[in-house]
Jmol script that loads the backbone (N, CA, C; Angstrom):
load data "model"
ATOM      1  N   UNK A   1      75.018 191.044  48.028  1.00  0.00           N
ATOM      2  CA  UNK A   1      74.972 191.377  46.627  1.00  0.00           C
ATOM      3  C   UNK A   1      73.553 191.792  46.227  1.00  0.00           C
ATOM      4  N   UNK A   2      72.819 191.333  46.234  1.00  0.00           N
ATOM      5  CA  UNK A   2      71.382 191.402  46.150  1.00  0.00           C
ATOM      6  C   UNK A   2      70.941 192.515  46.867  1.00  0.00           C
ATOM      7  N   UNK A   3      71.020 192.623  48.092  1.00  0.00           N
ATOM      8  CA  UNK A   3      70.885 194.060  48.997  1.00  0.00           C
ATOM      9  C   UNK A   3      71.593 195.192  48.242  1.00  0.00           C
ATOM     10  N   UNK A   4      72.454 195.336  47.747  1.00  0.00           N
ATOM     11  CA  UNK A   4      73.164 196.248  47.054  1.00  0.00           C
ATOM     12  C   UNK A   4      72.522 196.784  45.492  1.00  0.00           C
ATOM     13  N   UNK A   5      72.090 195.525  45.143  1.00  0.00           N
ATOM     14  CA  UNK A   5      71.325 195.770  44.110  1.00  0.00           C
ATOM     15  C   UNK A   5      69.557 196.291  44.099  1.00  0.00           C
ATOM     16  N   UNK A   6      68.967 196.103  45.359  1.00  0.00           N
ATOM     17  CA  UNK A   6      68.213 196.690  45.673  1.00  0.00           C
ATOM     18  C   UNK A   6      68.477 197.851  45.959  1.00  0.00           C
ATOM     19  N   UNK A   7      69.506 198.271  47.048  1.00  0.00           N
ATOM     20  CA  UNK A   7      69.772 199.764  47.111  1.00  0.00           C
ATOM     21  C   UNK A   7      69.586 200.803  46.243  1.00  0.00           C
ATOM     22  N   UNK A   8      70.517 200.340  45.293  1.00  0.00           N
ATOM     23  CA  UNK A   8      71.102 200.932  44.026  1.00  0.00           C
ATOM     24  C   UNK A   8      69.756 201.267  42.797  1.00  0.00           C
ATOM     25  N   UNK A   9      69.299 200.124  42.862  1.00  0.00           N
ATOM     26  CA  UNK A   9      67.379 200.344  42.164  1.00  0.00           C
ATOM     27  C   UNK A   9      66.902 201.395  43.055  1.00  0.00           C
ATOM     28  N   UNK A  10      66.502 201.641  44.149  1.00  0.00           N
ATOM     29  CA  UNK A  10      66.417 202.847  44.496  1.00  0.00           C
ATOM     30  C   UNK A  10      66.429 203.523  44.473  1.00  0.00           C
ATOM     31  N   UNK A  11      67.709 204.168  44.754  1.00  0.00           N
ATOM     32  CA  UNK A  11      68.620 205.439  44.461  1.00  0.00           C
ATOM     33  C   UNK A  11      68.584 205.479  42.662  1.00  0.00           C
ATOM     34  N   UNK A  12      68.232 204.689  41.981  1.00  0.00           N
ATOM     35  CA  UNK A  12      68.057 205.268  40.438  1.00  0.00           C
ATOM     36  C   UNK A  12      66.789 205.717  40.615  1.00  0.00           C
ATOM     37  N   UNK A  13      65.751 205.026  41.428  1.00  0.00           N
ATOM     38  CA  UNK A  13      64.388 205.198  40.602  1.00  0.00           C
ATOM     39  C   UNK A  13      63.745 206.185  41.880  1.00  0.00           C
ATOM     40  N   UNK A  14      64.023 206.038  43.008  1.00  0.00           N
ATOM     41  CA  UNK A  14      63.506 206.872  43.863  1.00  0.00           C
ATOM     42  C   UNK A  14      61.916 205.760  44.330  1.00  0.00           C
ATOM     43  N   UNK A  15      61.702 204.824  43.999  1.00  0.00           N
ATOM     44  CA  UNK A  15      60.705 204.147  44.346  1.00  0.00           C
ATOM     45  C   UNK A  15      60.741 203.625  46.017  1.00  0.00           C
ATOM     46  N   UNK A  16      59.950 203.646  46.494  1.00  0.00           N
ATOM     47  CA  UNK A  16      59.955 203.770  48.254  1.00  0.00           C
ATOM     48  C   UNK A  16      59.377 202.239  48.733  1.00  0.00           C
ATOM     49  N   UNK A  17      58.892 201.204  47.914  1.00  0.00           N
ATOM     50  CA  UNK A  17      58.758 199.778  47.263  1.00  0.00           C
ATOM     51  C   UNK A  17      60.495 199.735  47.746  1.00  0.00           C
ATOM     52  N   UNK A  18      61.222 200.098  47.017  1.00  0.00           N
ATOM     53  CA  UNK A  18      62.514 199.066  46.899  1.00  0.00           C
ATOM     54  C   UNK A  18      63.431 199.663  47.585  1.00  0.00           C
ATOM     55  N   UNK A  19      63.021 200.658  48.467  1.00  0.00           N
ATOM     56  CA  UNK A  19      63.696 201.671  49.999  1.00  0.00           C
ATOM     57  C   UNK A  19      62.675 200.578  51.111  1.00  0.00           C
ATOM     58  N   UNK A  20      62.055 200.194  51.030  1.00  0.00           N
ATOM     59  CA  UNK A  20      61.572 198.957  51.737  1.00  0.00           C
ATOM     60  C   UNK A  20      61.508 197.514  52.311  1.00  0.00           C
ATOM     61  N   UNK A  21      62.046 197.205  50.813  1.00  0.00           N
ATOM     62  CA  UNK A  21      62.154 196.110  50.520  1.00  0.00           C
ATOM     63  C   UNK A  21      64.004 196.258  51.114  1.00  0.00           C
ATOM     64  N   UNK A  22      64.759 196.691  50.793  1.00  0.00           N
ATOM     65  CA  UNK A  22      66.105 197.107  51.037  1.00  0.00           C
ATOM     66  C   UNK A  22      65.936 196.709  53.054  1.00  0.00           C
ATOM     67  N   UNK A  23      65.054 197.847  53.467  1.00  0.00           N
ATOM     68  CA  UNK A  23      64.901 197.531  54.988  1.00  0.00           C
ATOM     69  C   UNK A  23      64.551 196.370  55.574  1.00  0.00           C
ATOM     70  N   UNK A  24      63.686 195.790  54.712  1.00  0.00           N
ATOM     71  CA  UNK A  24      63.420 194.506  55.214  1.00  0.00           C
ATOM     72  C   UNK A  24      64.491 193.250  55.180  1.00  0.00           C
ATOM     73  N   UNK A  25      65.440 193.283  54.333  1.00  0.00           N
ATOM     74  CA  UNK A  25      66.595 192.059  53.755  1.00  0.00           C
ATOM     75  C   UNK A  25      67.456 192.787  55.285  1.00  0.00           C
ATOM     76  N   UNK A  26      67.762 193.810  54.893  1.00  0.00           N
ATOM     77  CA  UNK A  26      68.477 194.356  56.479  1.00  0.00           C
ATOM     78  C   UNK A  26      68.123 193.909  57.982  1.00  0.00           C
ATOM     79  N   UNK A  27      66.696 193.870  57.956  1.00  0.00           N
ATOM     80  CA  UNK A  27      66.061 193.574  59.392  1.00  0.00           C
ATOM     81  C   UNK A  27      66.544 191.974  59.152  1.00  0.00           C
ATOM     82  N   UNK A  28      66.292 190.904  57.835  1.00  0.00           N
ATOM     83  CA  UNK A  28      66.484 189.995  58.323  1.00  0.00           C
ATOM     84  C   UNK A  28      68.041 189.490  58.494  1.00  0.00           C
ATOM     85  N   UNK A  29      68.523 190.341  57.941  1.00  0.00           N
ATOM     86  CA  UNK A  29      70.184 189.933  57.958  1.00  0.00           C
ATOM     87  C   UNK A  29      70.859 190.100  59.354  1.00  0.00           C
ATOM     88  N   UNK A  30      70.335 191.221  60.109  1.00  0.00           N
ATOM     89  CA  UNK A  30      70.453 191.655  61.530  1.00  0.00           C
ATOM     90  C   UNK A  30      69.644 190.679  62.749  1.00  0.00           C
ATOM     91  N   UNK A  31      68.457 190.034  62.290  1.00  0.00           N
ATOM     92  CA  UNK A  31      67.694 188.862  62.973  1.00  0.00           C
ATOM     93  C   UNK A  31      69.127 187.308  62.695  1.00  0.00           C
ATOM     94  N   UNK A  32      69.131 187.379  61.914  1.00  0.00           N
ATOM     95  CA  UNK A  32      69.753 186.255  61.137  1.00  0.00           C
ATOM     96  C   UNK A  32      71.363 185.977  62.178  1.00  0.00           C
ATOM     97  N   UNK A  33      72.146 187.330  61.877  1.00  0.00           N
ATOM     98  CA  UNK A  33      73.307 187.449  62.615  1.00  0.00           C
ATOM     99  C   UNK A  33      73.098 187.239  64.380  1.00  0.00           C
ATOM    100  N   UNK A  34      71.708 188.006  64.856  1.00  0.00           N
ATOM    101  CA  UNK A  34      71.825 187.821  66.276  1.00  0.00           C
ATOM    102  C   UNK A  34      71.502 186.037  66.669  1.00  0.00           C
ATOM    103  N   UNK A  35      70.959 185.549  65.621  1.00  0.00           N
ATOM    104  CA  UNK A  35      70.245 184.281  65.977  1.00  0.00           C
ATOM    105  C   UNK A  35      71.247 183.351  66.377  1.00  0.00           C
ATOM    106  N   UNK A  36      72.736 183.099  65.264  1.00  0.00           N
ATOM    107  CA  UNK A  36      73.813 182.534  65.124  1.00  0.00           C
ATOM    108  C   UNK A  36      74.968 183.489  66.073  1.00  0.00           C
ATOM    109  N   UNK A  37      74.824 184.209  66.810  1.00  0.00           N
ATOM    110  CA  UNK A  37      75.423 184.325  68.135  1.00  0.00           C
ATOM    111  C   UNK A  37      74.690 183.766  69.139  1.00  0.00           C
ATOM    112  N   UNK A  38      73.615 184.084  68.968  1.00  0.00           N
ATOM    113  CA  UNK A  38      73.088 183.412  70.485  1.00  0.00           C
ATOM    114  C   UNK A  38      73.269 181.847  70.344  1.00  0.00           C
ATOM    115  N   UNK A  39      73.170 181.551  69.480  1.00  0.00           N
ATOM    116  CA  UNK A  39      73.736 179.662  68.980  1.00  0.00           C
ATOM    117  C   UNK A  39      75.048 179.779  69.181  1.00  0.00           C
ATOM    118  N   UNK A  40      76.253 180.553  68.999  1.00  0.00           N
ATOM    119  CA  UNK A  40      77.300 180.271  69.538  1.00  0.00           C
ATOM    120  C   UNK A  40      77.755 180.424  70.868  1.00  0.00           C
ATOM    121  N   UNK A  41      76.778 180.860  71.350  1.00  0.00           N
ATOM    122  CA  UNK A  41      77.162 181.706  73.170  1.00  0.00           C
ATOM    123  C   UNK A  41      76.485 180.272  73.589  1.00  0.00           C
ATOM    124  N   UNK A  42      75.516 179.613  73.501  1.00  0.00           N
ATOM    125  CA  UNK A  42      74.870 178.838  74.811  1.00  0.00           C
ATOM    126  C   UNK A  42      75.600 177.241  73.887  1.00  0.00           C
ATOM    127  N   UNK A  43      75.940 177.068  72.013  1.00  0.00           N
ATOM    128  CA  UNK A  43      76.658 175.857  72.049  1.00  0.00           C
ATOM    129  C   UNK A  43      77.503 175.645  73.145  1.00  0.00           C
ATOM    130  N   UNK A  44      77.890 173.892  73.548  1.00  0.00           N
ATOM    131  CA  UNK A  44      78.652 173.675  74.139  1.00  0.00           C
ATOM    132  C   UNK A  44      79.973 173.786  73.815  1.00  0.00           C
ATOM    133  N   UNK A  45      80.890 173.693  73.935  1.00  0.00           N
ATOM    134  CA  UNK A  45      82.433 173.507  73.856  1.00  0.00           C
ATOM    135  C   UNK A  45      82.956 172.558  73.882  1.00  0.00           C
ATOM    136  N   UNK A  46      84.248 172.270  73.178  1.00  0.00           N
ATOM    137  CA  UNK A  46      84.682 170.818  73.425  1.00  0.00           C
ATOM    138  C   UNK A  46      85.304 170.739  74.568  1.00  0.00           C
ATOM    139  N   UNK A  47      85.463 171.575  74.877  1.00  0.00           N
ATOM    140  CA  UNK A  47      86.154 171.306  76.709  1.00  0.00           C
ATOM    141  C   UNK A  47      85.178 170.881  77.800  1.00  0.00           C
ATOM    142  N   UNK A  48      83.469 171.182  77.331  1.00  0.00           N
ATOM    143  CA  UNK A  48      82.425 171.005  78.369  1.00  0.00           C
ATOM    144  C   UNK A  48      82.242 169.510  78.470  1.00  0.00           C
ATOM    145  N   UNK A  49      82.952 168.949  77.866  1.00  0.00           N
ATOM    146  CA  UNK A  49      82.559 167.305  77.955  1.00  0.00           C
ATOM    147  C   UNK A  49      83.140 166.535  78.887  1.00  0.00           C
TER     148      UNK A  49
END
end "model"
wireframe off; spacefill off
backbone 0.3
color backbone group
C-alpha cells in the first residue's frame, strides 16, 4: 500500500526523490522475501525429528 502510494506521488510529480525512494522499499521487499525462503528451505520439518 505504501509502495503504491509512493509510486503514484511520482508519476504525479515527476520527482526522482520518490522514483527512489519507491526502488528502495522494492529492494527491501525483494531482500525481505529471499530472507524468509532461505528460513524456510534450511527450517527443520516435523518429520526431521
Amino acid at each position: 500500500m505504501f509502495k503504491e502510494y509512493v509510486w503514484n506521488m511520482f508519476i504525479e510529480t515527476g520527482n526522482l526523490e520518490s522514483y527512489m525512494f519507491f526502488k528502495e522499499i522494492e529492494e527491501r521487499d525483494k531482500a525481505e522475501e529471499q530472507r524468509n525462503l532461505a528460513k524456510a528451505e534450511v527450517a527443520p520439518s516435523a518429520t526431521d525429528t
